[in-house]
Each structure stands twice: as structure tokens, then as C-alpha cells.
C-alpha angles and dihedrals in degrees: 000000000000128000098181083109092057114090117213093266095044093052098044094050083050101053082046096049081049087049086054100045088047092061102056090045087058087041090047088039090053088054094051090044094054093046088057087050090058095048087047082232091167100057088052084065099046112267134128103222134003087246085065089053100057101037093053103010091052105016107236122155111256092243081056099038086052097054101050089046088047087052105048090045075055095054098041097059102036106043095196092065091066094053082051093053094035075052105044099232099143085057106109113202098267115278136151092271094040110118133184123274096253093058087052089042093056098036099050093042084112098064109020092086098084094053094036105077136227121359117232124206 
């Protein structure tokens, strides 16, 4: 792949449009996730913990694998987090601090109770 064709401003709308795009993957991606963690899908194939799943079925790093649990835990038990993530609120404009829902998500768990809403069970 070249990008000798792509002027500067060209290049950098397009890394921002990716950026983008990679946000509501990991969003979309949070939601399925906590939705295999209700069906106790993992246990069906033979892990322990969705955490497992995700660190040796699909290969995520555990530092990944941790976040996006964390996140559709998250999810499952604070529904409003998961119209923030099918919306894309926690998604910041791209900038160099900017980071990817599930990151916030897992950071702010601490404190997201509170503005989240009710809790289900």
C-alpha cells in the first residue's frame, strides 16, 4: 500500500475517519461481548471466564482482554452505558489523548455508577 497520492490533509481526514471507524467496531464489539457473557457462552466452549475467552479463543492481550470485560460488565449491568457505546458518546473528536470507549468505559467503572443509571440485575 502507497500513500505518496495522498496529500497531508487527505492522509490525516482519513486516519481520523479509521479512528472513527475503529471506535464503533470496539463499541459494537463491547455489546457482543456482553451479550456472550449473558448466555454464558464461554463456559458452553469450554472456558472458564470470558476473560479466558477472550485472552486464548480470540487472542487478545490480557490488558485488552481486561478492558472490554470490564466494559460489557459494565454494560450488562448499567444499561446506559450501552446507548452510550450503540451512540458513540464516549467517543471524544480525534486528538492525540483521545482513547476508545472501552478504555473510558473501564477507567471511569469506578465512578460511572452514579451517572449511569439503574443498576439490572
Amino acid at each position: 500500500m502507497t500513500f505518496e497520492h495522498l496529500s497531508s490533509h487527505a492522509l490525516t481526514a482519513r486516519l481520523g475517519e479509521l479512528l472513527a471507524t475503529e471506535r464503533r467496531t470496539i463499541a459494537s464489539f463491547v455489546l457482543h461481548l456482553a451479550e456472550l457473557e449473558r448466555r454464558q457462552l464461554h463456559l458452553e466452549l469450554g472456558y472458564s471466564s470470558t476473560f479466558v475467552f477472550c485472552t486464548q479463543h480470540l487472542k487478545l492481550t490480557n490488558a485488552s482482554a481486561f478492558r472490554r470485560t470490564t466494559a460489557a460488565r459494565l454494560v450488562t449491568r448499567y444499561p446506559a452505558i450501552a446507548e452510550m457505546l450503540s451512540t458513540a458518546v464516549c467517543a471524544s473528536p480525534p486528538s492525540r489523548t483521545s482513547v476508545t470507549c472501552s478504555t473510558t468505559t473501564t477507567t471511569a467503572r469506578s465512578s460511572i455508577a452514579p451517572q449511569a443509571g439503574p443498576r439490572t440485575r
